[in-house]
C-alpha positions as CSV (number, residue, x, y, z in Angstrom):
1,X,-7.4,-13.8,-8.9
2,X,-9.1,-15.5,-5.9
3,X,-12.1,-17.8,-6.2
4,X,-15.4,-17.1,-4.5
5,X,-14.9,-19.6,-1.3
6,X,-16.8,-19.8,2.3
7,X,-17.2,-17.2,4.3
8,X,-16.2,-18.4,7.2
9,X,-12.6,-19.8,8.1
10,X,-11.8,-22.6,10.7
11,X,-9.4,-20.4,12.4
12,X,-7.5,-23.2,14.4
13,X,-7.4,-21.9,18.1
14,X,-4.1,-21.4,19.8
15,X,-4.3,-23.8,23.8
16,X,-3.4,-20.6,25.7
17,X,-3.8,-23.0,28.5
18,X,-0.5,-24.9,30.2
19,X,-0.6,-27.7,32.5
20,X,-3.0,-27.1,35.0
21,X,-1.6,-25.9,38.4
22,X,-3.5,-26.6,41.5
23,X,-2.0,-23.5,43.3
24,X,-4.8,-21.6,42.6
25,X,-7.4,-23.5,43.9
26,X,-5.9,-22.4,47.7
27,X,-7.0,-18.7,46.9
28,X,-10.4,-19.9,46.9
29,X,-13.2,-20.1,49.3
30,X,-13.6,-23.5,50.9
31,X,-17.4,-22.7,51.8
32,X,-18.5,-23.6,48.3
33,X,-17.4,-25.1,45.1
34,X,-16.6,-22.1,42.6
35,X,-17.7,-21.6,39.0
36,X,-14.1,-20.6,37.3
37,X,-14.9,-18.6,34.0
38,X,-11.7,-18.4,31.3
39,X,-10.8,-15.1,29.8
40,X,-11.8,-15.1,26.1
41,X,-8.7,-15.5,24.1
42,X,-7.1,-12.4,23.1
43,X,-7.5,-11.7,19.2
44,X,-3.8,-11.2,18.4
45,X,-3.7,-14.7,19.4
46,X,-6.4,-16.5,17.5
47,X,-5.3,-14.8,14.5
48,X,-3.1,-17.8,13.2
49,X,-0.9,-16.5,10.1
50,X,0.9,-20.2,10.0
51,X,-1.6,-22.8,8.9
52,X,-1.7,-21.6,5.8
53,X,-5.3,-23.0,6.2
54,X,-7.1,-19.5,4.4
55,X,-5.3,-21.0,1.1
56,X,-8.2,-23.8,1.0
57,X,-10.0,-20.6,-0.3
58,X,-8.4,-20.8,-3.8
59,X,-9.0,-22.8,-6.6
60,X,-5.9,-26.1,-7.8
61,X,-5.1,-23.9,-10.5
62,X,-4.0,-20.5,-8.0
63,X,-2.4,-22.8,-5.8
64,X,-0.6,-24.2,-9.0
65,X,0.1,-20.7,-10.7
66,X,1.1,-19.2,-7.4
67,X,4.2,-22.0,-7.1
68,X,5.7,-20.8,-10.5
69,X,5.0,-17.1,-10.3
70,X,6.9,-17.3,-6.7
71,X,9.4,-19.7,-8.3
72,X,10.6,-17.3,-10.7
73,X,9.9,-14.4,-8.5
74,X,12.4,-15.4,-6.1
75,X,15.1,-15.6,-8.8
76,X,17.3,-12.2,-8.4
77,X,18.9,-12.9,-11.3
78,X,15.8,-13.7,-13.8
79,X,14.1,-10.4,-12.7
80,X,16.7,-8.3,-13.1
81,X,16.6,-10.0,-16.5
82,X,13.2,-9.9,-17.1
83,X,12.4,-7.1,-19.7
84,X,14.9,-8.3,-22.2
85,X,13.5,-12.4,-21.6
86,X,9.9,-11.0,-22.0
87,X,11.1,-8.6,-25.2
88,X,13.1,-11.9,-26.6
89,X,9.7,-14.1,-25.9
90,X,7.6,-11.9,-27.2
91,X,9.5,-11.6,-30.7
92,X,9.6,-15.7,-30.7
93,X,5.9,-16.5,-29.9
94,X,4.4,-13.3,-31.5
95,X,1.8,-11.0,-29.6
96,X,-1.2,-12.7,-29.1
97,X,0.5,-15.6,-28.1
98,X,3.2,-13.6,-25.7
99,X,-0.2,-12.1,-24.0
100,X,-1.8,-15.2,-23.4
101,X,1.4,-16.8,-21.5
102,X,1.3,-13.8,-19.4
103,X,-2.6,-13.7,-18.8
104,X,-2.1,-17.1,-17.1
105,X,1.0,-16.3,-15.3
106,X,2.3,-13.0,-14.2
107,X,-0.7,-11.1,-15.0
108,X,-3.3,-13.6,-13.9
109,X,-1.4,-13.7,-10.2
110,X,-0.8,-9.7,-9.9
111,X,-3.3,-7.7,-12.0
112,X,-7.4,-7.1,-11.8
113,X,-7.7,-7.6,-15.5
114,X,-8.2,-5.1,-18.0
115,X,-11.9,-4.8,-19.4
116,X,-14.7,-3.2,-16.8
117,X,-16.2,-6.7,-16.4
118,X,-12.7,-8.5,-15.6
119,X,-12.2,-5.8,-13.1
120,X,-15.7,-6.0,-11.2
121,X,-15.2,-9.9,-11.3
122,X,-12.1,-9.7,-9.2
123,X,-13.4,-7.1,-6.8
124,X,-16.6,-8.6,-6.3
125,X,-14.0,-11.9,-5.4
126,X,-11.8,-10.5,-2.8
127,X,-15.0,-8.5,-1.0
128,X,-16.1,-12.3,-0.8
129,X,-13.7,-13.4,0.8
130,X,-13.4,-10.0,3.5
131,X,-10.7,-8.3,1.2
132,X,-11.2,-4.9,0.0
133,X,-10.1,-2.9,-3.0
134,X,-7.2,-0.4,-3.2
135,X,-7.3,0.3,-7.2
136,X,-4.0,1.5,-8.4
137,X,-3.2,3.2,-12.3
138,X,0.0,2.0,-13.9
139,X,1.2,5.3,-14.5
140,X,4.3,7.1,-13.3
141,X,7.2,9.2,-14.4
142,X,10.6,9.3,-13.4
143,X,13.4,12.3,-14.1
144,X,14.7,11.7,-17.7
145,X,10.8,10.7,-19.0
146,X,9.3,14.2,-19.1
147,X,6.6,14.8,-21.8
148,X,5.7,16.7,-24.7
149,X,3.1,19.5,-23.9
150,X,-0.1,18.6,-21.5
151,X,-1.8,15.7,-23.5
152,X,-0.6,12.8,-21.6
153,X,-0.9,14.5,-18.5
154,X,-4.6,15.4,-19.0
155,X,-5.2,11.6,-20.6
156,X,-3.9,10.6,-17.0
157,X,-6.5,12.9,-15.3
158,X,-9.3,11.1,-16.8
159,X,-7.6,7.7,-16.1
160,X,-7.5,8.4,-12.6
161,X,-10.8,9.8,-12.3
162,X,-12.5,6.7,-14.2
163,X,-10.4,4.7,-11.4
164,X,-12.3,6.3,-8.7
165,X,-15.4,5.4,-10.3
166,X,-14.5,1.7,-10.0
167,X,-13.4,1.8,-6.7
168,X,-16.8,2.5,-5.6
169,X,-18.0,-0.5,-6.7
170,X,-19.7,-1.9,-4.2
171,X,-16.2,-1.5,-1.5
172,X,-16.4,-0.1,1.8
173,X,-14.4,2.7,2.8
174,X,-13.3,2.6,-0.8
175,X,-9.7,3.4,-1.4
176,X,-7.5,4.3,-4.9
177,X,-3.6,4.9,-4.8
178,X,-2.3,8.6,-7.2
179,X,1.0,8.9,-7.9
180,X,1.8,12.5,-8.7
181,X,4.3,12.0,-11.1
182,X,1.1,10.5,-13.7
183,X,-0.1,14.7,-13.3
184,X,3.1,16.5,-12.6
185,X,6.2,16.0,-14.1
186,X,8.7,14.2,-12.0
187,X,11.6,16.8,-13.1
188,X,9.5,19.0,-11.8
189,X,9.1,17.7,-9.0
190,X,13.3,17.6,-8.2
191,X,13.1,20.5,-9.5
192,X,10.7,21.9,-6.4
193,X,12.5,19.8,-4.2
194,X,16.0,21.4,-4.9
195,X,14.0,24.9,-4.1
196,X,12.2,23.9,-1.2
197,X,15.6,22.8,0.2
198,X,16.8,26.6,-0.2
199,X,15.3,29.3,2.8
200,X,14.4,31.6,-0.6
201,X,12.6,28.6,-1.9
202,X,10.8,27.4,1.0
203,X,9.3,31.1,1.4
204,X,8.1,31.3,-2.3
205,X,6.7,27.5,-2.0
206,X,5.1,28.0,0.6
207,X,2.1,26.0,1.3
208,X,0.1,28.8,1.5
209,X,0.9,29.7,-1.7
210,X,0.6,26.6,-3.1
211,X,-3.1,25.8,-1.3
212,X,-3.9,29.4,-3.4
213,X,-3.1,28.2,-6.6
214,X,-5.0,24.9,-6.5
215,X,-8.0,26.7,-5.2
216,X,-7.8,28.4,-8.8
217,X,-5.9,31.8,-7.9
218,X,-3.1,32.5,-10.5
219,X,0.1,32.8,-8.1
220,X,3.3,33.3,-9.6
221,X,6.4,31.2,-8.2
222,X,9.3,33.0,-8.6
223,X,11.9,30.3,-8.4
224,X,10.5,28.9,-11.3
225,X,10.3,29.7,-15.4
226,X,7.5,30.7,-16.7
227,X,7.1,27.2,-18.6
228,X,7.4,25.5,-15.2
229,X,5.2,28.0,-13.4
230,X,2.5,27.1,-16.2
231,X,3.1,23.4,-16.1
232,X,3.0,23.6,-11.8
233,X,-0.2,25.7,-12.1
234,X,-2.4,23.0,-14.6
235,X,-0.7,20.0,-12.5
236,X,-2.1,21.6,-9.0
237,X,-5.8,22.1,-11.1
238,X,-5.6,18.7,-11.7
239,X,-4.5,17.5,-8.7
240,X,-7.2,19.4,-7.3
241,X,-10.0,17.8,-9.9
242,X,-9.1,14.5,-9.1
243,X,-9.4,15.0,-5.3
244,X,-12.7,17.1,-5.7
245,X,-14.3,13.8,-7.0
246,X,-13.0,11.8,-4.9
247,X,-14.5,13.4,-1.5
248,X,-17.9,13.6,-4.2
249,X,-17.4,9.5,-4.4
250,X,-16.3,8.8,-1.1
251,X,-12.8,7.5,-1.8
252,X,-10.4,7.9,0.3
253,X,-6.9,9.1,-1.9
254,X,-3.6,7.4,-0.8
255,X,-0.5,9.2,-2.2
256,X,2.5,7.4,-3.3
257,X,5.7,8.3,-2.0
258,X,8.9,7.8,-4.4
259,X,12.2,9.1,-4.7
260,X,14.0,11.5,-1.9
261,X,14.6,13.5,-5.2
262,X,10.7,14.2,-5.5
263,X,9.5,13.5,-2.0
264,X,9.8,16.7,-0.8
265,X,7.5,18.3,-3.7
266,X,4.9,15.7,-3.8
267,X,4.6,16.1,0.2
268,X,3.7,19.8,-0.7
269,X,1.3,19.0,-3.2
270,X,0.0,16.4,-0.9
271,X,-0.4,18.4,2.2
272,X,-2.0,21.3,-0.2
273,X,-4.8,18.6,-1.3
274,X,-5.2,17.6,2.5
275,X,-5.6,21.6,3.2
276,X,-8.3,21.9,0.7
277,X,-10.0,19.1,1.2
278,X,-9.9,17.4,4.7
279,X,-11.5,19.9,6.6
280,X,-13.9,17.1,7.5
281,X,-12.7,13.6,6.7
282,X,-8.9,11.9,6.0
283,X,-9.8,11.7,2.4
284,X,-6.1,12.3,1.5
285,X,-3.4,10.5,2.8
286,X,0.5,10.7,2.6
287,X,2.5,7.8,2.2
288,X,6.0,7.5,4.7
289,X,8.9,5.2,3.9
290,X,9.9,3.4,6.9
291,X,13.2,2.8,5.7
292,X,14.4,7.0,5.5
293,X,16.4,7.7,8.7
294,X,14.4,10.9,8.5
295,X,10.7,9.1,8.0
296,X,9.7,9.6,12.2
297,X,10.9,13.2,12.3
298,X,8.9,14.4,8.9
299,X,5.4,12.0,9.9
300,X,5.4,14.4,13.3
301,X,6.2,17.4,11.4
302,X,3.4,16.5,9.3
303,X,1.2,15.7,11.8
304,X,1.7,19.1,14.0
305,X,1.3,21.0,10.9
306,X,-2.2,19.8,9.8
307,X,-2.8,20.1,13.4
308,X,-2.1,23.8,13.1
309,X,-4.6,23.8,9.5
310,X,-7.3,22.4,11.9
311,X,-7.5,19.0,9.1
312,X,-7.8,15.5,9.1
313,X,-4.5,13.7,8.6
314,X,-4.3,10.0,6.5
315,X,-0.7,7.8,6.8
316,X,0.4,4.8,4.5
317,X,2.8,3.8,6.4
318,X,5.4,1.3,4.0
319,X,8.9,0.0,4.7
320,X,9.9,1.6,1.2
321,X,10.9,0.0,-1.9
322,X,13.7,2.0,-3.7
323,X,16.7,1.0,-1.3
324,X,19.4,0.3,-4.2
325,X,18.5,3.3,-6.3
326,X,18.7,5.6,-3.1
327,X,22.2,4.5,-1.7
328,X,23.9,4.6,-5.3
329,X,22.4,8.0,-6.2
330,X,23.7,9.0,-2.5
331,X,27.4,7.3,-3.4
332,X,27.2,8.8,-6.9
333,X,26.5,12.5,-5.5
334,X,28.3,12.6,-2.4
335,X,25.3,13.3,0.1
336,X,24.8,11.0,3.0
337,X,23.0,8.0,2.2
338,X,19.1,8.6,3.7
339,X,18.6,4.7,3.8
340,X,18.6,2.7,7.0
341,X,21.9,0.9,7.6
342,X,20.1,-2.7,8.0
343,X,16.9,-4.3,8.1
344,X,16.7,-4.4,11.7
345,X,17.4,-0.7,11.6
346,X,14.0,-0.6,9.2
347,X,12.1,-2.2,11.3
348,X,12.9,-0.3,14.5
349,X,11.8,2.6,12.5
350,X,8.9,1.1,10.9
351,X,7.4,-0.1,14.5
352,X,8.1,3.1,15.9
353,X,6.7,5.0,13.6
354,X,3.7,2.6,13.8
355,X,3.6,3.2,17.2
356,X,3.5,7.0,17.0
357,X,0.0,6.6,14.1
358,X,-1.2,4.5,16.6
359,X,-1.1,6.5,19.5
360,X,-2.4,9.6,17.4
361,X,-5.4,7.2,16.2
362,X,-6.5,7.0,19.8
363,X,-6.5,10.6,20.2
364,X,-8.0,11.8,17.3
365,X,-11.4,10.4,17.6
366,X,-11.9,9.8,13.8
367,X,-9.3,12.6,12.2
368,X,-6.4,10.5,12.2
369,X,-6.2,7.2,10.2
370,X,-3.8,5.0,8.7
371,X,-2.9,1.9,6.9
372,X,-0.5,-0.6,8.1
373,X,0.8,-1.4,4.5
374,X,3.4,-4.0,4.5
375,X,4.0,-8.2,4.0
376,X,5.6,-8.2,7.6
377,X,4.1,-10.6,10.0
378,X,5.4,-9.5,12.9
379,X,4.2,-5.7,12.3
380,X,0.9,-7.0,11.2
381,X,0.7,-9.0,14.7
382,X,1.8,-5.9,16.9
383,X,-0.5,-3.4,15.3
384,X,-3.2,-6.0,15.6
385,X,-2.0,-6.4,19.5
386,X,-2.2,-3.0,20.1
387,X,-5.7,-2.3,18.5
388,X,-6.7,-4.6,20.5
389,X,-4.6,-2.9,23.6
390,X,-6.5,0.6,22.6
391,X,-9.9,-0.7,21.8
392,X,-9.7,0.0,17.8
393,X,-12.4,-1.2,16.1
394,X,-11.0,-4.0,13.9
395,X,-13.4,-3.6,11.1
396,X,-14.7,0.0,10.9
397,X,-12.4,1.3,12.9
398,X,-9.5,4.1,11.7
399,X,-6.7,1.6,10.9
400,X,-6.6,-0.4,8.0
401,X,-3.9,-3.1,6.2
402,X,-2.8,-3.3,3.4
403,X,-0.5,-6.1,0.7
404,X,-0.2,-6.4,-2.8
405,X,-2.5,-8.3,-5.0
406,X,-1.1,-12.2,-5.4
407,X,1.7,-11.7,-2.3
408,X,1.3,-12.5,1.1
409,X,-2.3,-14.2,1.1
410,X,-1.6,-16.3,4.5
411,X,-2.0,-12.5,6.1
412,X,-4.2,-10.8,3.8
413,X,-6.7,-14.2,3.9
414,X,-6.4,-14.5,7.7
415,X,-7.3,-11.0,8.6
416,X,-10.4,-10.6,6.1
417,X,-11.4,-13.9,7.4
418,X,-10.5,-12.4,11.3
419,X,-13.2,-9.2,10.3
420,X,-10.5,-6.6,10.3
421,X,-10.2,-4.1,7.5
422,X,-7.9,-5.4,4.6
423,X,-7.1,-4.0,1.2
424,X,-5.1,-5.5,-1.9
425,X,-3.3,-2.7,-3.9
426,X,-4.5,-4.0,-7.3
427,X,-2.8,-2.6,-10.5
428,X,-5.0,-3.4,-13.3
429,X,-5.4,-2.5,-17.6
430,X,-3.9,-4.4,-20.6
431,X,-0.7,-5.9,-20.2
432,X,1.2,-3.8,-22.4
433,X,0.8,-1.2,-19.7
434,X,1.1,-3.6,-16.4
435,X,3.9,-5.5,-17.2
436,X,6.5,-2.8,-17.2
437,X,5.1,-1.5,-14.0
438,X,4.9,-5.0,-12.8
439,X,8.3,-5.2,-13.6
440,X,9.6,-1.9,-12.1
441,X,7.8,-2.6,-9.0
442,X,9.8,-6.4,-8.9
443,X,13.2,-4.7,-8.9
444,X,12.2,-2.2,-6.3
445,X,10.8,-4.6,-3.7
446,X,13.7,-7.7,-4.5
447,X,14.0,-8.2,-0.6
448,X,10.4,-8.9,-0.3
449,X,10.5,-11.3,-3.2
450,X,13.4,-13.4,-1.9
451,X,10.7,-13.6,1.2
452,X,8.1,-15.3,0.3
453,X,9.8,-18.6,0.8
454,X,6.8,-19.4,3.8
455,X,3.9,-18.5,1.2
456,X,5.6,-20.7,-1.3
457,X,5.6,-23.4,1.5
458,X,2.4,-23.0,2.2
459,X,0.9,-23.1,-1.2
460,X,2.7,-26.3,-1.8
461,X,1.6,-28.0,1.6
462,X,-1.6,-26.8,0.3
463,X,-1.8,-28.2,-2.7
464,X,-0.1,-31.6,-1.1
465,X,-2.9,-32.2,0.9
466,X,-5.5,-32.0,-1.4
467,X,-3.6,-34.7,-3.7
468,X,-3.3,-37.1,-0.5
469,X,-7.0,-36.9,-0.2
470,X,-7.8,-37.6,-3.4
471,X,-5.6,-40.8,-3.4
């Protein structure tokens, strides 16, 4: 958690200014002395991401808890180790015990809390401080977990629906992350995906079709059993609930992407919801994976499509976070691997996908908007430079950014303390339900971990200078 701090930030300005050059002074009349008037400084520029002078905003002990979470973060080898070191602790020190190391560690840096009040505490925190809430619920499925009957499904329902009724706490433009797979089960979803992939199957699922059903006619798919037509039509009605309240609360619904397995089927679902329900407003959003070869060619798809519908259109726009899964299923099933040969090939596609949301922002007027979600200075600095470049509002404007709770705070700090619009994705609930998740989302984004040597840096320069001053 943060603590409540000031306001306002020192921002260190940038001299823009080198030596002075007397060359100019020629172009000037030599009637009368003339008044010369500097251009303010651009904001890209004043937006300093290096001082690391935002983390005088937190408390010794953050500072102090932040050094060992990173610390053991950073270790490839410990988190790939992690649930059988937490199973082993938690059989040596007991429950209660086990619970209360991780409250002040893991859960403490990455997690809201789990009781109503712990969670209100934190938001009202990071609003404080310029930071807004993007509530996220711990639930997912993968192929291989399916469930027993329509109970945990449903329980899910309500659990997301209660999550929209915290993020309106007091947030503006509030935001909560769904992942389908907590409402639809994810072997479902390959399964759709493996039809949709078929000319047969993209007829019978169509989108059409599929809007139909969530508006509450009974359509019949027939490329699927009547168990999975049943399961499809309850998942789509709940879907559909859970984005009714949500336009009723004024919360804006980001959709996870995942797998390539399931992306295909939750893009349908997701552009369904968007059919119904953004006729007015972006209140749902599709998330693209920057690091697909294919991620450019599907966002304009997309984009013409709901074009087409006559709807608003929302993009998360993420690097992606299941790399090694991806290449070994491709290696395992002899497809072409849909990853991104390198990370400077990622970030090529990243910025110009960026690009492209950008330049549909501008022409939209209010019916295209998007979150720049990602730990990556130098896209955070070029989509700032090019709001600025297009006259984007910074704060109530159409685009957004977004990090994770406890990561990358020398951004997240800076730009709520800069006015623009910046949300913390924010898991929260007991810890017997985080950690797991905490965990899974740890092996997916290893590459981001190993990179947060410079916030490490930072917290210990930090932390440094306040015991020089005291001495």
């Amino acid at each position: 958690m943060l603590t409540r701090g000031p306001h306002l930030l020192h921002r260190g300005v940038i001299a823009l200014w080198g030596p002075r050059s007397t060359a100019w002074k020629s172009t000037l009349p030599r009637t009368a002395p003339q008044a010369v008037t500097k251009a303010p400084m651009p904001l890209h520029l004043s937006l300093n991401l290096d001082d690391g002078k935002v983390f005088r905003l937190k408390s010794n002990w953050e500072l102090s808890r932040g050094l060992l979470v990173f610390l053991l973060c950073s270790s490839p080898r410990l988190v790939q180790r992690a649930p059988m070191l937490l199973s082993v602790c938690r059989r040596v020190l007991g429950y209660r015990l086990w619970s209360s190391v991780l409250r002040f560690t893991l859960y403490g840096q990455f997690v809201a809390g789990e009781t109503h009040e712990e969670i209100k505490e934190t938001l009202q925190r990071l609003q404080g401080l310029g930071v807004r809430p993007l509530l996220a619920v711990p639930i997912e499925e993968d192929v291989g977990q399916a469930r027993e009957g329509e109970e945990w499904y449903e329980k899910n329902t309500h659990a997301m629906l209660t999550c929209l009724d915290l993020s309106v706490e007091g947030a503006t433009n509030p935001m909560m992350q769904l992942k389908v797979t907590a409402l639809m089960a994810a072997e479902l979803c390959k399964t759709i995906t493996l039809h949709l992939q078929e000319q047969d199957g993209k007829l019978d699922l169509s989108l059409e079709r599929v809007v139909a059903t969530m508006k509450g006619e009974d359509v019949n798919f027939g490329c699927l059993t009547p168990e999975e037509n049943q399961h499809f039509l309850k998942s789509l009605r709940r879907l559909n609930s859970v984005a009714q309240y949500a336009v009723k609360k004024g919360v804006r619904v980001l959709v996870d992407a995942e797998y390539t397995y399931a992306n295909p089927a939750l893009t349908l679902v997701t552009m369904a919801m968007m059919a119904t329900w953004n006729t007015q407003h972006p209140w749902i959003w599709n998330t693209y994976q920057a690091y697909l070869k294919d991620t450019l060619e599907r966002l304009n798809r997309d984009v013409a499509l709901t074009k087409c519908l006559g709807v608003c259109f929302g993009v998360k726009l993420v690097r992606g976070a299941y790399l090694e899964k991806e290449r070994k299923l491709a290696k395992e099933k002899g497809y072409p691997d849909p990853v991104q040969p390198n990370w400077d090939a990622t970030n090529d596609s990243y910025q110009r996908c960026l690009d492209f949301s950008l330049d549909q922002v501008s022409k939209a007027r209010g019916s295209f908007e998007l979150i720049v979600a990602t730990h990556n200075e130098t896209s955070v600095m070029h989509a700032v430079q090019r709001m600025e470049e297009m006259g984007i509002d910074k704060a109530t404007g159409p685009v957004s950014f977004g990090q994770l709770l406890g990561m990358c705070d020398q951004v997240s700090l800076a730009l709520g303390q800069a006015g623009y619009a910046i949300y913390k994705s924010i898991p929260y609930g007991t810890v017997e339900e985080v950690i797991p998740y905490l965990i899974r989302r740890a092996h997916e984004n290893q590459s981001v971990l190993q990179g947060i040597r410079k916030e490490r840096n930072l917290l210990h320069l930090e932390l440094r200078r306040r015991i020089l001053r005291r001495s």
